[in-house]
C-alpha positions in Angstrom: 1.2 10.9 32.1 -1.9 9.0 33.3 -0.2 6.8 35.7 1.2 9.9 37.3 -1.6 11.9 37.4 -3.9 9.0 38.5 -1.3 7.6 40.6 -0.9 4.5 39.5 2.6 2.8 39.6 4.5 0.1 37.6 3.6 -2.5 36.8 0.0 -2.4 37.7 -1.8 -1.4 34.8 -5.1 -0.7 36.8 -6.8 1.6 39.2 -8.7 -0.2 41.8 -10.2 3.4 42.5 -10.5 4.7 39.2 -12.2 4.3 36.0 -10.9 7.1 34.0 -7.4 5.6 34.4 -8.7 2.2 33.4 -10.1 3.3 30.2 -7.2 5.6 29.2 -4.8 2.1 29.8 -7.5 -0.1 28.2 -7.5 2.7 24.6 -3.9 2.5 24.5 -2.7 -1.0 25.6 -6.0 -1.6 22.5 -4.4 1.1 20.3 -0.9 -1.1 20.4 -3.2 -4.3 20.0 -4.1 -3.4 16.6 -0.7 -1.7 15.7 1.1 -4.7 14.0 -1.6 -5.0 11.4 -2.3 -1.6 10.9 1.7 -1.0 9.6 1.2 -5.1 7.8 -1.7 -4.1 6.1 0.1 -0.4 4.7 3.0 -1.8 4.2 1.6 -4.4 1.9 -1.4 -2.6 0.5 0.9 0.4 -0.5 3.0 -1.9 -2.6 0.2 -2.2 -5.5 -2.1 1.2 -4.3 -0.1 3.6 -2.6 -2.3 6.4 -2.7 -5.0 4.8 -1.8 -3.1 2.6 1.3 -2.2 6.5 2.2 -5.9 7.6 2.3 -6.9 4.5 4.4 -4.3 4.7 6.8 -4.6 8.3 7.4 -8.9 7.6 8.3 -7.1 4.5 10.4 -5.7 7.2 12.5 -8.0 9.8 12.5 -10.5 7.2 13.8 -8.0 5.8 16.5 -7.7 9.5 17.5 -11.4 10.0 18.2 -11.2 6.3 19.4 -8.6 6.6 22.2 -10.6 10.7 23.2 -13.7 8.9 23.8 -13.1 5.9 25.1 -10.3 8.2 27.4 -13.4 10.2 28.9 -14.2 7.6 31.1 -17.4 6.5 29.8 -16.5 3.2 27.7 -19.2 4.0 25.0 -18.0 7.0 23.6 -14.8 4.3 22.1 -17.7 4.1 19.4 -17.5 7.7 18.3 -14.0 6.2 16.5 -15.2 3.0 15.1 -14.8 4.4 11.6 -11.4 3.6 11.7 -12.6 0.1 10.7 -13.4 1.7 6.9 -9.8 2.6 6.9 -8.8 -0.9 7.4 -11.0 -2.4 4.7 -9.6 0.2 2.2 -6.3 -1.4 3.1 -7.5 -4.4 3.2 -8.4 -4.5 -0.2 -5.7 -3.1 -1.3 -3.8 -5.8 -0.4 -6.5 -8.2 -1.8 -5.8 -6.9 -4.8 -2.1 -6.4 -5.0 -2.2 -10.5 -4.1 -4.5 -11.1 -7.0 -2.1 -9.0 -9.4 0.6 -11.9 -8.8 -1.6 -14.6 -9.7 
């Protein structure tokens, strides 16, 4: 959708004229970044904590969402408005700290 209304073709996956473009790629290309340990780290944690893995992965992607829409604007420091998403992860996190502790 953004390489077509930007007009930005394969494979170049950047706008030499413009910015919005670049951070919309930049969000997602960081979005899919993170993705492997995001479904790691609910997988795992949900083994022991379920409910709780749940919780944390559902503020993991409510915070992406506000993430990608600020840092999509065009104006790289609005990215912050969704750096919550981080509490998500440490929920999981420690979820899977303690599931490994459990086995011990």
């Amino acid at each position: 959708m953004a390489r077509k209304k930007y007009g930005v073709k394969p494979p170049a996956d950047r706008s030499e004229k413009s910015v919005v473009f670049n951070c919309i790629m930049r969000a997602h290309l960081n979005t899919l970044e993170g993705y492997p340990q995001f479904l790691g780290l609910l997988f795992l944690g949900g083994l022991k904590h379920p409910v709780l893995s749940a919780v944390g992965g559902c503020i993991i992607l409510a915070g992406r969402v506000f993430y990608f829409l600020g840092y999509a604007s065009g104006d790289a420091e609005k990215r912050q408005r969704g750096a919550w998403f981080h509490i998500g992860e440490l929920i999981c996190l420690g979820c899977v700290i303690s599931g490994a502790l459990s086995l011990l």
